[in-house]
mmCIF file of the C-alpha atoms, coordinates in Angstrom:
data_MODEL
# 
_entry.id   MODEL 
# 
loop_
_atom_site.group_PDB 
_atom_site.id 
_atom_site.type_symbol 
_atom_site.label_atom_id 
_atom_site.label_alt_id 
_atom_site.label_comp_id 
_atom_site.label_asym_id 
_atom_site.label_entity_id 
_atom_site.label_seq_id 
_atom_site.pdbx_PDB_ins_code 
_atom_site.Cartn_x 
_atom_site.Cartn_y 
_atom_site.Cartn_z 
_atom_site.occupancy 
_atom_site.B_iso_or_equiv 
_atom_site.pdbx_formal_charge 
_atom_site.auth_seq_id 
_atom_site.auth_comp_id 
_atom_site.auth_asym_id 
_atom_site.auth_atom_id 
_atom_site.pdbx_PDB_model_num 
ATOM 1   C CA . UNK A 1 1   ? 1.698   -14.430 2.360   1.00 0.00 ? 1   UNK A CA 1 
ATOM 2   C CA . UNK A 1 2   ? 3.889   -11.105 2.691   1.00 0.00 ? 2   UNK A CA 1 
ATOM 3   C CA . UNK A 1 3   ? 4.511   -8.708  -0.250  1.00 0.00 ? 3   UNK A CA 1 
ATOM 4   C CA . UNK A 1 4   ? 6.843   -6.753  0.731   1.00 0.00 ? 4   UNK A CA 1 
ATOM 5   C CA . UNK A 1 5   ? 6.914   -3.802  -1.422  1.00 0.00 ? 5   UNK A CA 1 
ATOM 6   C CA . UNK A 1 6   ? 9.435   -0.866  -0.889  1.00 0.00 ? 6   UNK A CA 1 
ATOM 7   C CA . UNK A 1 7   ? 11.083  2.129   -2.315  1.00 0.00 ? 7   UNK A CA 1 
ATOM 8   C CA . UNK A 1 8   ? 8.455   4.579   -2.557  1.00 0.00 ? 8   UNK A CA 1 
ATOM 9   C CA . UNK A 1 9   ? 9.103   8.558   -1.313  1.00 0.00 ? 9   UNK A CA 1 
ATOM 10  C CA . UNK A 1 10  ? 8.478   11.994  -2.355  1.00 0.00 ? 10  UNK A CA 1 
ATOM 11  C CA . UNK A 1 11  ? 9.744   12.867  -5.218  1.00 0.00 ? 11  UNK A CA 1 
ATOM 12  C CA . UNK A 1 12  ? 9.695   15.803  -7.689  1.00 0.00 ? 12  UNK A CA 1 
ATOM 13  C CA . UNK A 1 13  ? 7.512   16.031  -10.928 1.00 0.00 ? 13  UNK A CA 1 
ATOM 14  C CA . UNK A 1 14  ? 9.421   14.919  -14.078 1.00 0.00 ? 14  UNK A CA 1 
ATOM 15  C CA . UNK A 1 15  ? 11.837  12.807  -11.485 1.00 0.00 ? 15  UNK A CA 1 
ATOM 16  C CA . UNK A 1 16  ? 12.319  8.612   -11.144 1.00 0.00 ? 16  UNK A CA 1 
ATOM 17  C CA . UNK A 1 17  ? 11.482  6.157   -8.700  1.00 0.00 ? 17  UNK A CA 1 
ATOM 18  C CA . UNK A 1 18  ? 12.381  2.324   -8.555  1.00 0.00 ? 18  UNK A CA 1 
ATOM 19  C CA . UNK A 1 19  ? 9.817   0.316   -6.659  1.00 0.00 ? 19  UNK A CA 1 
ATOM 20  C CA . UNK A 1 20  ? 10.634  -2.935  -5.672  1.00 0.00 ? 20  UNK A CA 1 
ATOM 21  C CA . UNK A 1 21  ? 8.483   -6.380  -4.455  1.00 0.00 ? 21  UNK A CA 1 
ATOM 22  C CA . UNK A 1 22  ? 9.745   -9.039  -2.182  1.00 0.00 ? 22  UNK A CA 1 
ATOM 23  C CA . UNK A 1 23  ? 6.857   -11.254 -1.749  1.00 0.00 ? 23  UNK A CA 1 
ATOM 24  C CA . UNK A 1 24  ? 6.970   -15.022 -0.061  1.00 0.00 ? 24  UNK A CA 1 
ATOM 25  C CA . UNK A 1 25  ? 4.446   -17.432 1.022   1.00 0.00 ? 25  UNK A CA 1 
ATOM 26  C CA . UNK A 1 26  ? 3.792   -18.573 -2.199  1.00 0.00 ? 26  UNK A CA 1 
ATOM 27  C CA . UNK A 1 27  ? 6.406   -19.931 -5.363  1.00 0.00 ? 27  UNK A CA 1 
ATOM 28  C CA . UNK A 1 28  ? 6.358   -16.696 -7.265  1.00 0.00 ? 28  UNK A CA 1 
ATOM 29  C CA . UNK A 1 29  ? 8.064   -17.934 -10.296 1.00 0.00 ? 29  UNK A CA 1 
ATOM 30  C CA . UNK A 1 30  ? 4.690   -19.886 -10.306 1.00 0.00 ? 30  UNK A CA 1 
ATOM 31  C CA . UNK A 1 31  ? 2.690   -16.351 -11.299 1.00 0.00 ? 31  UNK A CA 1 
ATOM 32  C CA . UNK A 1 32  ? 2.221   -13.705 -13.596 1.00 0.00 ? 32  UNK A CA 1 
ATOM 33  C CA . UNK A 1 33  ? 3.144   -10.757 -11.121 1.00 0.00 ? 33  UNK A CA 1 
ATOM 34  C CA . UNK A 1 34  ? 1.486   -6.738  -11.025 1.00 0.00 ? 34  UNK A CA 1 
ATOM 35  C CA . UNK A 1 35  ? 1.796   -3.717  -9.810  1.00 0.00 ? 35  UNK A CA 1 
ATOM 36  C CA . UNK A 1 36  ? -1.211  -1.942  -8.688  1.00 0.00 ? 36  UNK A CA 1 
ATOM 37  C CA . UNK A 1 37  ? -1.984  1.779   -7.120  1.00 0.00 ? 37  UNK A CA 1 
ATOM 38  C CA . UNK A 1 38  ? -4.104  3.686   -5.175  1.00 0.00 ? 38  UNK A CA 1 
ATOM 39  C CA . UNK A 1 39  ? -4.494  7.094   -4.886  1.00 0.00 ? 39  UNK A CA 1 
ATOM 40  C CA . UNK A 1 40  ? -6.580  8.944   -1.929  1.00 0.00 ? 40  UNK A CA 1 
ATOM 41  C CA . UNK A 1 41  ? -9.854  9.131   -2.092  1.00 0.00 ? 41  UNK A CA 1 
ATOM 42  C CA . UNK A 1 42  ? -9.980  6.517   -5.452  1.00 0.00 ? 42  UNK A CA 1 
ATOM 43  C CA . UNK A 1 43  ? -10.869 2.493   -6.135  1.00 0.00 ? 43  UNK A CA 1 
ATOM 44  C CA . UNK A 1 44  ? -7.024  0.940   -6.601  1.00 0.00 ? 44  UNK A CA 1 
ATOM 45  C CA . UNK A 1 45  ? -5.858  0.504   -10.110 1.00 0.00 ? 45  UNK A CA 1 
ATOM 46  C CA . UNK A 1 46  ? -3.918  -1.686  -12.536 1.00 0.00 ? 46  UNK A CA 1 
ATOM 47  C CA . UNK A 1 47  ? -0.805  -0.460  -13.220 1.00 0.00 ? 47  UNK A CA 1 
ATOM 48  C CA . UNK A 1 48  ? 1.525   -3.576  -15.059 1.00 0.00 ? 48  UNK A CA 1 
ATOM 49  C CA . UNK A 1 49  ? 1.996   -6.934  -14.860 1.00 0.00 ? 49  UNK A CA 1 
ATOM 50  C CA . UNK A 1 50  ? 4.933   -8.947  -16.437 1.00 0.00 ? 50  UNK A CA 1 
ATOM 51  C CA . UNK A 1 51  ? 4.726   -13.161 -17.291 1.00 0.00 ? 51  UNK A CA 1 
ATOM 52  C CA . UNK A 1 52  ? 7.202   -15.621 -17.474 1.00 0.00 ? 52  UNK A CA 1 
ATOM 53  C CA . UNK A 1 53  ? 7.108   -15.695 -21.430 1.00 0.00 ? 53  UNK A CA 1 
ATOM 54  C CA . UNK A 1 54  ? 8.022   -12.142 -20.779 1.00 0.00 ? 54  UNK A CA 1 
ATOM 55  C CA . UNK A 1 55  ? 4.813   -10.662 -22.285 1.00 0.00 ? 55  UNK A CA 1 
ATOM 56  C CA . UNK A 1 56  ? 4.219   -6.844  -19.927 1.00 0.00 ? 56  UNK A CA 1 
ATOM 57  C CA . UNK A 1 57  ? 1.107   -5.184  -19.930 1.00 0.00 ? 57  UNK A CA 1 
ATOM 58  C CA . UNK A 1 58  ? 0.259   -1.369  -19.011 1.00 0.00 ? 58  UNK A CA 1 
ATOM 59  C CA . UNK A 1 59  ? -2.150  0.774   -18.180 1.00 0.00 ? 59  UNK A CA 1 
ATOM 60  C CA . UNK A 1 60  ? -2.542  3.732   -20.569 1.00 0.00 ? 60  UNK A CA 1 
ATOM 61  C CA . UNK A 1 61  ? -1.285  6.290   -18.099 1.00 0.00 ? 61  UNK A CA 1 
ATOM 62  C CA . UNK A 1 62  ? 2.028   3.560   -17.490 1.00 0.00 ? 62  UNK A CA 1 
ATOM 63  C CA . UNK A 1 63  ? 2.552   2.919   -21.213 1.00 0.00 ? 63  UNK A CA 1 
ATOM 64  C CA . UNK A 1 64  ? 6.298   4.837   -21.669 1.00 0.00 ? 64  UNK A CA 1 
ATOM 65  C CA . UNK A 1 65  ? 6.818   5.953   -18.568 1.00 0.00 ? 65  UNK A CA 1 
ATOM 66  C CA . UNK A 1 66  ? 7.084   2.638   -16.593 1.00 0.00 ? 66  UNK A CA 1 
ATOM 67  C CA . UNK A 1 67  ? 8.825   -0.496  -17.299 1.00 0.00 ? 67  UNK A CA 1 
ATOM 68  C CA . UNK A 1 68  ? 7.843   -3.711  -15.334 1.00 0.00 ? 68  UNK A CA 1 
ATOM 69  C CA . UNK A 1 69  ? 10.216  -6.385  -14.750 1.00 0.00 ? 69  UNK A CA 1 
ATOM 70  C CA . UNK A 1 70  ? 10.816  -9.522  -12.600 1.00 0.00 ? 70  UNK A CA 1 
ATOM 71  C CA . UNK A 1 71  ? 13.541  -12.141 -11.345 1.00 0.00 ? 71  UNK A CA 1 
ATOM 72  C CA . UNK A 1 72  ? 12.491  -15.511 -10.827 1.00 0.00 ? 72  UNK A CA 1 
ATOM 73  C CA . UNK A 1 73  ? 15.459  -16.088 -8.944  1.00 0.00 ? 73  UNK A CA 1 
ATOM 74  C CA . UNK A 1 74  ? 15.846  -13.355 -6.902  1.00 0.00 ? 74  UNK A CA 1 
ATOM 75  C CA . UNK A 1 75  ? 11.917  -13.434 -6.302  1.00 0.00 ? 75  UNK A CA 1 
ATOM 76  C CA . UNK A 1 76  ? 11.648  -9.800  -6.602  1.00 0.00 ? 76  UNK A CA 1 
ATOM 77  C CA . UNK A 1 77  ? 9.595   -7.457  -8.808  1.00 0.00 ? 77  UNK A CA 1 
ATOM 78  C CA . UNK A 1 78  ? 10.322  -4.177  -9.827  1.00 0.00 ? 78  UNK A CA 1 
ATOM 79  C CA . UNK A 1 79  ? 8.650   -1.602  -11.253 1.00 0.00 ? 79  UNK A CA 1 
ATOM 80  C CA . UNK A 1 80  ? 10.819  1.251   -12.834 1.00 0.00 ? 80  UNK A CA 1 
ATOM 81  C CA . UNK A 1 81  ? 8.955   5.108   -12.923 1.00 0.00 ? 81  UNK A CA 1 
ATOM 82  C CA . UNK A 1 82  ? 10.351  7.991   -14.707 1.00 0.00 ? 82  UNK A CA 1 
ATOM 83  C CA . UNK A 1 83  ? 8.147   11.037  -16.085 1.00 0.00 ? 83  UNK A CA 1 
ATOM 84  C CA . UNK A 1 84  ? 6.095   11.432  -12.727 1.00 0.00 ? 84  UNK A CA 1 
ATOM 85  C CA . UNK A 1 85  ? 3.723   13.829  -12.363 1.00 0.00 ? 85  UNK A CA 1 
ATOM 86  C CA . UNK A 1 86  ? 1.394   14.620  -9.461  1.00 0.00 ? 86  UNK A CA 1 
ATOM 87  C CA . UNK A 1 87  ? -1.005  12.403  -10.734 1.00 0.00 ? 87  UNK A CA 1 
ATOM 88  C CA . UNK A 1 88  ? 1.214   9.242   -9.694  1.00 0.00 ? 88  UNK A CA 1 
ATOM 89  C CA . UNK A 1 89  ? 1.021   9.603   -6.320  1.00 0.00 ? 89  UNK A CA 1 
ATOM 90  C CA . UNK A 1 90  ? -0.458  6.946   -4.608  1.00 0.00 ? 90  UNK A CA 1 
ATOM 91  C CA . UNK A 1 91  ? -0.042  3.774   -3.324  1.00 0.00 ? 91  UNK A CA 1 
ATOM 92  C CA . UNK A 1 92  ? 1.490   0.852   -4.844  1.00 0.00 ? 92  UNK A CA 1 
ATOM 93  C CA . UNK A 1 93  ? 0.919   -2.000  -3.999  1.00 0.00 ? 93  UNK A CA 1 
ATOM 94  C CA . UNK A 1 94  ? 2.631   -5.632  -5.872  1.00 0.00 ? 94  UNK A CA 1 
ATOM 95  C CA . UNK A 1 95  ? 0.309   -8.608  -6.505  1.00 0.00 ? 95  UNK A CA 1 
ATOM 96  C CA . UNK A 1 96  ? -0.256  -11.891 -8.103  1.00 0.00 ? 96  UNK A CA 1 
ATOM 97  C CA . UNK A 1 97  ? -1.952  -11.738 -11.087 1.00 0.00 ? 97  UNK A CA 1 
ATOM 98  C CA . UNK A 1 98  ? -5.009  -13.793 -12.787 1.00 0.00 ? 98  UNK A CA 1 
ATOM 99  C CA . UNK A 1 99  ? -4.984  -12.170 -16.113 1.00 0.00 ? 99  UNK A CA 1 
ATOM 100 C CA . UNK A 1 100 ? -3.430  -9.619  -17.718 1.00 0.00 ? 100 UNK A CA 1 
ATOM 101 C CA . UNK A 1 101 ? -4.696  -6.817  -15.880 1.00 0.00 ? 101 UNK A CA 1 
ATOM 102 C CA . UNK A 1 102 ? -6.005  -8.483  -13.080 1.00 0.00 ? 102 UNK A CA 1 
ATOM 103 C CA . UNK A 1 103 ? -4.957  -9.469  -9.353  1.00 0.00 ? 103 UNK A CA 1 
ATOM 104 C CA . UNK A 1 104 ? -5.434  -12.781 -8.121  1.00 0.00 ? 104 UNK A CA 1 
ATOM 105 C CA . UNK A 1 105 ? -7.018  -13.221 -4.894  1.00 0.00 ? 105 UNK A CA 1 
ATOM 106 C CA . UNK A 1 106 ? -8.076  -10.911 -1.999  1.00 0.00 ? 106 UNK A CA 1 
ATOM 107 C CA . UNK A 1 107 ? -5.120  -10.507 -0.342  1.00 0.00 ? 107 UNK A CA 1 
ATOM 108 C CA . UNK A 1 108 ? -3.011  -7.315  -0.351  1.00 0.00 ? 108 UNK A CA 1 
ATOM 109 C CA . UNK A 1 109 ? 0.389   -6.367  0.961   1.00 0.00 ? 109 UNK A CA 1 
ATOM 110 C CA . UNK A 1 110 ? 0.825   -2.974  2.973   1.00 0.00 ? 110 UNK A CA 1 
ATOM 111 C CA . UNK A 1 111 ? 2.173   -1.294  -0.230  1.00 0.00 ? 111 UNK A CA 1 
ATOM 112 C CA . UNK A 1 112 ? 4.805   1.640   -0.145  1.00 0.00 ? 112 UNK A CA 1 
ATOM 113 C CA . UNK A 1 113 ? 3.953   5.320   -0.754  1.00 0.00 ? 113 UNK A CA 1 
ATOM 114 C CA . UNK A 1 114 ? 4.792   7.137   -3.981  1.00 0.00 ? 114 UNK A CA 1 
ATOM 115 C CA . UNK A 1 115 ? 4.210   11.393  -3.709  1.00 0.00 ? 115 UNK A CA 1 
ATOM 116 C CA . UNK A 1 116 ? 4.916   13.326  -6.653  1.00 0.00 ? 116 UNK A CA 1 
ATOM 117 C CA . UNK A 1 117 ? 5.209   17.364  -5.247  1.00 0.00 ? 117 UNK A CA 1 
ATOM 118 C CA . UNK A 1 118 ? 4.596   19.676  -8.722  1.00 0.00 ? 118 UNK A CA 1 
# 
């Protein structure tokens, strides 16, 4: 199983960034999919998962800033960030999911970095 997450960087408070997940090893259309972060020094975090009824879920700090999305048949999952503050960075890692807010499994991709300068 590979996740392949990308498109994190540095990016200014108040700015955008649009992560992306590539995963394979498993039929993803299959799973409810997540994003999850962690931040230096902290235990990793739900961040939003999206279903194939379409149903999303967020964490508080994700609710209206982020948008979670998926296609089934391009395999990929994407998870949109505008609003960032330094509090963001992290992290972020993609996932299957179990339930609404959490991963399935143990495993976990390498992730892709997300800094927010102030």
């Amino acid at each position: 199983i590979q996740m392949g997450e990308s498109g994190g960087g540095l990016v200014q408070a108040g700015g955008s960034l649009r992560l992306s997940c590539q995963p394979s090893g498993f039929i993803f259309s299959s799973y409810g999919m997540g994003w999850f972060r962690q931040a230096a020094g902290k235990e990793r975090e739900f961040v939003a998962s999206v279903w194939n009824d379409g149903k999303t879920y967020y964490a508080d700090f994700a609710q209206g800033r982020f948008t979670v999305s998926r296609d089934n048949e391009k395999k990929t999952l994407t998870l949109q960030m505008s609003g960032l503050k330094a509090d963001d960075t992290a992290d972020y890692y993609c996932n299957r999911m179990g339930s609404q807010r959490v991963h399935f499994g143990e495993y976990w991709g390498q992730g892709t970095v997300v800094t927010v300068s102030s």
